[in-house]
C-alpha positions in Angstrom: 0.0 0.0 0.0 1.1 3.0 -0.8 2.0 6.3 1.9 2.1 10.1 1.9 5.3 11.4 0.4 6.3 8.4 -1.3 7.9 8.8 -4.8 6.8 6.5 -7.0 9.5 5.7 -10.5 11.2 8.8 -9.1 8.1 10.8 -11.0 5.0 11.6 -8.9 5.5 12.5 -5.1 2.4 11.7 -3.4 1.3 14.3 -0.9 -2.2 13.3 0.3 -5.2 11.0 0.1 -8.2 13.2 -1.5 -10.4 10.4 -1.4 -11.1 6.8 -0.4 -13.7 3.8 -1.3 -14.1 0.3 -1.0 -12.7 0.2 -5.0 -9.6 2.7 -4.0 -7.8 5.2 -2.7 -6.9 8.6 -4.8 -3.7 10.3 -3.7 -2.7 14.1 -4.7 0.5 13.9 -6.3 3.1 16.1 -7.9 5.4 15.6 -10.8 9.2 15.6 -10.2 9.9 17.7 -14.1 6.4 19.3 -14.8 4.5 21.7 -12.4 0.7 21.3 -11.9 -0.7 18.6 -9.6 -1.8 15.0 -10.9 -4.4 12.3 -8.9 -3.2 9.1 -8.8 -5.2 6.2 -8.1 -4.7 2.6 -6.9 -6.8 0.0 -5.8 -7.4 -1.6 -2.8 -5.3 -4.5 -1.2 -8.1 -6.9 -1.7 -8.7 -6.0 -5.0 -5.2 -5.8 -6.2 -5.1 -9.2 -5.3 -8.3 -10.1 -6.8 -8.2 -11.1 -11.0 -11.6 -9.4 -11.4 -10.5 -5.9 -9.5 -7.0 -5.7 -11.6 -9.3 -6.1 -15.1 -11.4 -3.5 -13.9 -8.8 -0.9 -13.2 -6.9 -2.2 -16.3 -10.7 -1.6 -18.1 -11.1 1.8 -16.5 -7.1 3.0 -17.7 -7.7 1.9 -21.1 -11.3 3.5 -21.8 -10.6 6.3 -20.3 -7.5 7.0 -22.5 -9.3 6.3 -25.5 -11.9 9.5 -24.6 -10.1 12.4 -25.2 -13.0 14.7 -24.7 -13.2 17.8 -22.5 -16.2 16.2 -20.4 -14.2 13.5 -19.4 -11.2 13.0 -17.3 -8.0 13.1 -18.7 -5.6 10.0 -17.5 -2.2 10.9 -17.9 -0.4 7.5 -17.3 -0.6 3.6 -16.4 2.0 1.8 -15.0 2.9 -0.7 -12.0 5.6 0.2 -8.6 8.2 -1.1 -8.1 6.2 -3.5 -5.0 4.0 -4.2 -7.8 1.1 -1.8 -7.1 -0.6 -0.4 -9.8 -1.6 3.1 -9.8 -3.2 5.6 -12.7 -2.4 9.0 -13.1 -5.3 11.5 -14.4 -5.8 14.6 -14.2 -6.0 16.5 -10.8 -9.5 18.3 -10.6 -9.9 20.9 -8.1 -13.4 21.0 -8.2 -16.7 19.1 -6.3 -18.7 16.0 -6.9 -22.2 16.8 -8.0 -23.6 14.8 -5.4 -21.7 17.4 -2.8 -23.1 20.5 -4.6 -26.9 18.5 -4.4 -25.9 18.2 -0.5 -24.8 21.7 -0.2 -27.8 23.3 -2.1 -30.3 20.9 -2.2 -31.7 21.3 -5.8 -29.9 23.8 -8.7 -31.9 26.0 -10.9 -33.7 25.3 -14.0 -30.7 26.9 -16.0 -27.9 25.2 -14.3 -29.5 21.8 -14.9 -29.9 22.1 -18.2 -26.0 23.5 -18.8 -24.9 19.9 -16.5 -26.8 17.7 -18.2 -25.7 19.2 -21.8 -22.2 18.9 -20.8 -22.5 15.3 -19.2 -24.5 14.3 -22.6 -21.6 15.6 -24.6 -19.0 13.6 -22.4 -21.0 10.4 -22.6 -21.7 10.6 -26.9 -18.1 10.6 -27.0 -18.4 7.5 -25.2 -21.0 6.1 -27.2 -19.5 6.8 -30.1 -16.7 4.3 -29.4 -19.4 1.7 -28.4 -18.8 2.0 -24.5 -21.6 2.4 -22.4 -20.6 3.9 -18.8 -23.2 1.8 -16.6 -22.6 3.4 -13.5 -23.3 7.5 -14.0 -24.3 8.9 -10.9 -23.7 12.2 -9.3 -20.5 11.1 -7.4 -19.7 10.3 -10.5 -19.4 14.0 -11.8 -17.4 16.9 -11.0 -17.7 20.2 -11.4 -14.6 22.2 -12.0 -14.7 26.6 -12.0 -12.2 27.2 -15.3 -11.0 30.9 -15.3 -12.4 32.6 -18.6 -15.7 30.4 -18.1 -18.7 31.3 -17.3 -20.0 28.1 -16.3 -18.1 25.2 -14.6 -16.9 22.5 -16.8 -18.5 19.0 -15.9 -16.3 16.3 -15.8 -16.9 12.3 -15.8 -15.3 9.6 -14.2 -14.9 6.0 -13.3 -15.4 4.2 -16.8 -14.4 1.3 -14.3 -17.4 -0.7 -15.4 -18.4 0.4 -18.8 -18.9 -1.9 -21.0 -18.1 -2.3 -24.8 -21.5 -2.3 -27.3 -22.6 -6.2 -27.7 -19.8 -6.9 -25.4 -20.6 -9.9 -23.2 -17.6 -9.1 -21.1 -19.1 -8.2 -17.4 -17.4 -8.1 -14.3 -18.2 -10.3 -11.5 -19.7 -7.3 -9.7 -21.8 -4.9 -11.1 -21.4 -1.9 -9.2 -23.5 1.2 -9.3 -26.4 3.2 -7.1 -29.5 1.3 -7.5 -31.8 4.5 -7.5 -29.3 5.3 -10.7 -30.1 1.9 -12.6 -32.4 1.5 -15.7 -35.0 -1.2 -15.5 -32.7 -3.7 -18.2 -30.4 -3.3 -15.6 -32.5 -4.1 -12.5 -33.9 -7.1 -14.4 -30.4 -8.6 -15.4 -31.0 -8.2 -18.9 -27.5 -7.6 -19.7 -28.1 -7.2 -23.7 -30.7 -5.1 -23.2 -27.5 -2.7 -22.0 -26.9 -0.2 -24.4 -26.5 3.9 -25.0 -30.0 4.3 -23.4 -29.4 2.6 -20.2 -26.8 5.8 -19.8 -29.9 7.7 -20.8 -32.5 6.7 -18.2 -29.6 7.5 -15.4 -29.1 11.1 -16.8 -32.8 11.5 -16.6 -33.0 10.7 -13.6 -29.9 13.3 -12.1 -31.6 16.0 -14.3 -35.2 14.9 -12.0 -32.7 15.2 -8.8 -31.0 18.6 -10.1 -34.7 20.2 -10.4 -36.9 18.4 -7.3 -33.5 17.9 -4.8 -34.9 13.9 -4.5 -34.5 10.7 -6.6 -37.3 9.9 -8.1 -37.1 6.1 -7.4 -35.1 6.3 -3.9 -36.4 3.9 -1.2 -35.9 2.3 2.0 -33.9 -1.2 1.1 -32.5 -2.2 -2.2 -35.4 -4.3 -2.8 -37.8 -1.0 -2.9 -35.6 0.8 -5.0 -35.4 -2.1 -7.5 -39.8 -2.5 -7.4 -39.9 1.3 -8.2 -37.4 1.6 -10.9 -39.0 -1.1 -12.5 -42.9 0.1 -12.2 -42.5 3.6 -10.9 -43.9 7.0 -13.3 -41.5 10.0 -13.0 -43.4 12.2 -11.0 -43.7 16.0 -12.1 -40.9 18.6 -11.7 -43.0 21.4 -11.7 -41.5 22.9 -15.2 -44.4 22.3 -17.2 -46.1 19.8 -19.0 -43.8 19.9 -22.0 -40.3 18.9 -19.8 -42.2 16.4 -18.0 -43.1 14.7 -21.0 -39.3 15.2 -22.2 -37.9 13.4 -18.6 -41.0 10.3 -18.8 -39.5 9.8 -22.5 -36.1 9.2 -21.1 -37.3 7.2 -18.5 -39.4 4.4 -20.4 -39.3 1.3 -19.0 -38.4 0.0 -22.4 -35.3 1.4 -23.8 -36.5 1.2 -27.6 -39.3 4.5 -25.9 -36.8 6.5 -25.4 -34.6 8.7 -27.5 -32.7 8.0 -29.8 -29.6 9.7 -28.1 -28.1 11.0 -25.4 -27.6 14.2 -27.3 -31.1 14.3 -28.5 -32.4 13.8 -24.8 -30.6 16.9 -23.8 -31.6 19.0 -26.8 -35.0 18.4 -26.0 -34.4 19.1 -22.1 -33.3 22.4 -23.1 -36.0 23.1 -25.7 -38.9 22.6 -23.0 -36.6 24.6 -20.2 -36.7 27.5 -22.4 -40.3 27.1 -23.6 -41.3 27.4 -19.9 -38.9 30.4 -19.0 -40.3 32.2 -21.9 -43.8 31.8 -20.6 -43.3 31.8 -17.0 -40.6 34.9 -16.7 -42.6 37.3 -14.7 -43.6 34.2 -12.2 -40.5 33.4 -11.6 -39.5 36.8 -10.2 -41.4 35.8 -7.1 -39.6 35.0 -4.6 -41.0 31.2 -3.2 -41.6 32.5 0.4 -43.8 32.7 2.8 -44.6 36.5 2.2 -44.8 35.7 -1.5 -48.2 37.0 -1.6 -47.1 40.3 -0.3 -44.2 40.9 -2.0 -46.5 40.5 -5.2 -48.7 42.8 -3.9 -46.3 45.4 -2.7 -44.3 45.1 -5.8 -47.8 45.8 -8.2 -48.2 49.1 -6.0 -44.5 50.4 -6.9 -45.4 49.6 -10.4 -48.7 51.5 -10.3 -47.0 54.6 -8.1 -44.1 54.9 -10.8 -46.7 54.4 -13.8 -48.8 57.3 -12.0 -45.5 59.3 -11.5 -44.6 58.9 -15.0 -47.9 60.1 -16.5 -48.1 63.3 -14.3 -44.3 64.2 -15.5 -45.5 63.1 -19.1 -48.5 66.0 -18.3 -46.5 68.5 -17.0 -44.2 68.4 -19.7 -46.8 68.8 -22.6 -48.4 72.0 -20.3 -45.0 73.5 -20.9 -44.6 72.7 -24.2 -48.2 74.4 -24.7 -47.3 77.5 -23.1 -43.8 78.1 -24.9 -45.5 77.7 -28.0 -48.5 80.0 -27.6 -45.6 82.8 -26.1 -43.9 82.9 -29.5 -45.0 85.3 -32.0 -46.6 83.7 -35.0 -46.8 84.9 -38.5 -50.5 87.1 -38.4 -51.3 88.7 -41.8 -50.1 92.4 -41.8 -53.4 94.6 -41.3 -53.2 98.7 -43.1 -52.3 100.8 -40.3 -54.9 103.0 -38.8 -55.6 106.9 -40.4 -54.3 109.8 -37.5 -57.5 111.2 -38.4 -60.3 109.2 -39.6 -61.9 111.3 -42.7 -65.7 112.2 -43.2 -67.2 109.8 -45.4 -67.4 111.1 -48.6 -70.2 111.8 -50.6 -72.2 109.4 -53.3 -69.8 109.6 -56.2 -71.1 109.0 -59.8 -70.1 105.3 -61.3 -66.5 105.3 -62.0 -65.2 106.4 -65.5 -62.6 104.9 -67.4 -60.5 106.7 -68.9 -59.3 105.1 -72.6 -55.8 105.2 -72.8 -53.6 104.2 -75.6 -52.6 100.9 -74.6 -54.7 98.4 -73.2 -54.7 98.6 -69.3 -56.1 96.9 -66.1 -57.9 99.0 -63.6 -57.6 97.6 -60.1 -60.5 98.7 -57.7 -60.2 98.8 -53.8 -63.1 98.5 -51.2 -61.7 102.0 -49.2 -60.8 104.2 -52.1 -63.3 105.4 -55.0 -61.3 105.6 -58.2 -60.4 109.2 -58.7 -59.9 111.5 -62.1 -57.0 114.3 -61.8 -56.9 117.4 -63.5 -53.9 118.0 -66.0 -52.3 120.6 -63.5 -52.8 118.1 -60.2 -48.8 116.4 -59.5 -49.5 113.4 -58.2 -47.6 112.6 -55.3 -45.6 109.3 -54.2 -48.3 107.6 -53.1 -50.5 108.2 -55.7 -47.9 106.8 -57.8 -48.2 103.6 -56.0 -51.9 103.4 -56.7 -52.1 103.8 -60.1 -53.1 100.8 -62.3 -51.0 98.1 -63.3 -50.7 98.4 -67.1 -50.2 95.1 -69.0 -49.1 95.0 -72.6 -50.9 93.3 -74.9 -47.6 91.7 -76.5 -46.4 90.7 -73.0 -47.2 86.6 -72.1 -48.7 86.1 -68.6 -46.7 83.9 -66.7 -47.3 81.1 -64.4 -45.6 80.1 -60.9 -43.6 76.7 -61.6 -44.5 73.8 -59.2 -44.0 74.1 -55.5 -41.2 71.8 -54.2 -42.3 69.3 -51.2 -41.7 70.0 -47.6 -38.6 68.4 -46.1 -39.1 65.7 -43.1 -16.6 15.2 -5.5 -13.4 16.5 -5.9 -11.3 13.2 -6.1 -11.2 12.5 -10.0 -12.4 8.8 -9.4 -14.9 8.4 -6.8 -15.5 5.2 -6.6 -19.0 3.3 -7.0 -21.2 2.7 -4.1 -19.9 -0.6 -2.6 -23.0 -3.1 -3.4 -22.5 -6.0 -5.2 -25.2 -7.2 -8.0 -24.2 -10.1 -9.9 -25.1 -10.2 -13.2 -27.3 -13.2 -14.6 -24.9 -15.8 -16.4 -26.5 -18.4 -18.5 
């Protein structure tokens, strides 16, 4: 076994045990050439010793490697001490188990669910995609890790310990995972039923524990769990019709009901989440408390004050506006001035004569003047000047105005599976 500050192939110094299970124990560790710190992990005595435990690990090492996705952990190195202990070397995550944040917060919001379960489907498509099938997701078996320049926490998955290759027969003698996790193939002991959608009946059921804070199928014995995971409804999460219908898809009994991916399952998880936030916005501003009622209430009488306060500014303003423009002078048709002395009315003048005149000429007639003959000797003044008739030639064209122009306008990176043993069916 190995100890605290023991070197091993004069690489990785261990410095502390992060974490410990009945599968293993996960040291901190750092490297003797590179900075940075690495988790290495190595299995118990009695499974060290034990053929099954040593193709496990062996499984998990090799799997794991294969994955080189940012939703799953990294391993760095596989190799065997000097006393003949093998140890694995991942990635060192600085981070916390999903199952801790669940304990330390009870239930996440709608929006953080849907980013984990987006970012666990990613890591376990890549998976699929190279015909493994994980078999034991959980929430210890996530971790959430705060990257700087992120403005959500990358998820992280672990423990590909008993995954299992698509139409694989291969199946360690114990079958380790969380009941309350299982799908119903695996409850049953159908082991060919085991395929991509088993992974997705156990991410449905975190995303129900994310949004409610409970498993949907826990119990008080294993035998419970295993008579609800089998004939059990998913209850409602109180989203809306449309994401429960989404989470009773992905947990069918039958795993032909479900979807036809992982990928798909989350797509659709964050369709309906959105749907609902859309509609349900306002709501949602509530605060769930006791005084709910009142701080709706309270809040709909500052609404109605400001809206009040806002129309009385509006009012004021247009009062102003009506004043300043009825101050300004306007453009009032200029009236003849007024007479010093107004004249005696003079007397009943004969019809007006025309004069003839040599060339034709237009005789303009005003209300407040009677046309007027002068005698050869009168002078007329200025303003008589002004009055006489506008003469047009009979040679000259009238004219006419052109067209007016328009107005401008679990922070160990393995945590091992819950220690219960369920042995699978063998023919």
């Amino acid at each position: 076994m190995l100890s605290d500050g023991q070197i091993l192939d004069d690489t990785y110094r261990l410095l502390r045990v992060v974490a410990q299970g009945g599968m293993g124990v996960v040291y901190e560790a750092t490297h003797a050439r590179l900075a940075g710190r690495y988790a290495i992990k190595v299995l118990t005595p009695q499974l060290a010793e034990s053929p099954e435990g040593l193709a496990q690990f062996d499984r998990e090492a090799r799997i794991t490697s294969l994955l080189q996705h940012p939703n799953v952990v990294q391993v760095i190195d596989h190799n065997t001490a000097p006393d003949g202990t093998e140890y694995l070397v991942m990635e060192y995550l600085a981070g916390e188990s999903l199952s801790q944040r669940l304990a330390r917060e009870g239930r996440l919001s709608l929006d953080a669910a849907v980013d984990i379960i987006a970012q666990i489907a990613a890591g376990l498509s890549a998976a699929h995609a190279h015909g493994i099938v994980h078999r034991d997701l959980k929430p210890d078996n996530v971790v959430l890790v705060p990257v700087e320049g992120r403005p959500t926490e990358l998820v992280k998955l672990l423990d590909f310990g008993i995954s299992k290759r698509r139409g694989s027969l291969e199946v360690s003698g114990m079958v380790c995972g969380t009941p309350q996790y299982m799908a119903p193939e695996q409850v049953d002991g159908r082991i060919l039923d085991v395929n991509a959608s088993t992974d997705q009946f156990a991410l449905a059921v975190i995303a129900q524990e994310l949004l409610t804070g409970r498993n949907p199928f826990a119990g008080g014995d294993v035998a419970a769990v295993f008579s609800r995971v089998s004939l059990d409804s998913p209850v409602s999460v109180g989203f809306g019709e449309a994401l429960d219908a989404v989470l009773a898809r992905a947990l069918a009994k039958s795993g032909r009901l479900r979807f036809r991916s992982v990928t798909d399952f989350a797509a659709a998880f964050r369709a309906a989440a959105l749907a609902w936030g859309r509609a349900n916005q306002p709501v949602a501003t509530v605060p769930a408390t006791e005084n709910g009622a009142d701080d709706l209430a309270r809040r709909r009488r500052l609404r109605r004050r400001n809206w009040n306060v806002g129309l009385g500014a509006a009012a004021m303003a247009i009062a102003v506006l009506l004043v300043v423009e009825r101050s300004q002078p306007r453009n009032q048709p200029v009236r003849p001035a007024e007479p010093a002395a107004r004249a005696e009315p003079a007397p009943q003048a004969e019809p007006p004569v025309l004069e003839p005149i040599g060339d034709p000429q237009v005789t303009v007639l005003t209300a407040n003047a009677q046309p007027r003959r002068r005698s050869d000797g009168d002078r007329p003044s200025e303003a008589r000047r002004r009055r006489q008739p506008v003469r047009i030639r009979a040679t000259e064209q009238a004219t006419t105005s052109g067209p007016r122009s328009a107005l401008t306008v679990d922070e160990d990176a393995t945590m091992p599976p819950t220690e219960m043993a369920v042995h699978d069916l063998r023919p």
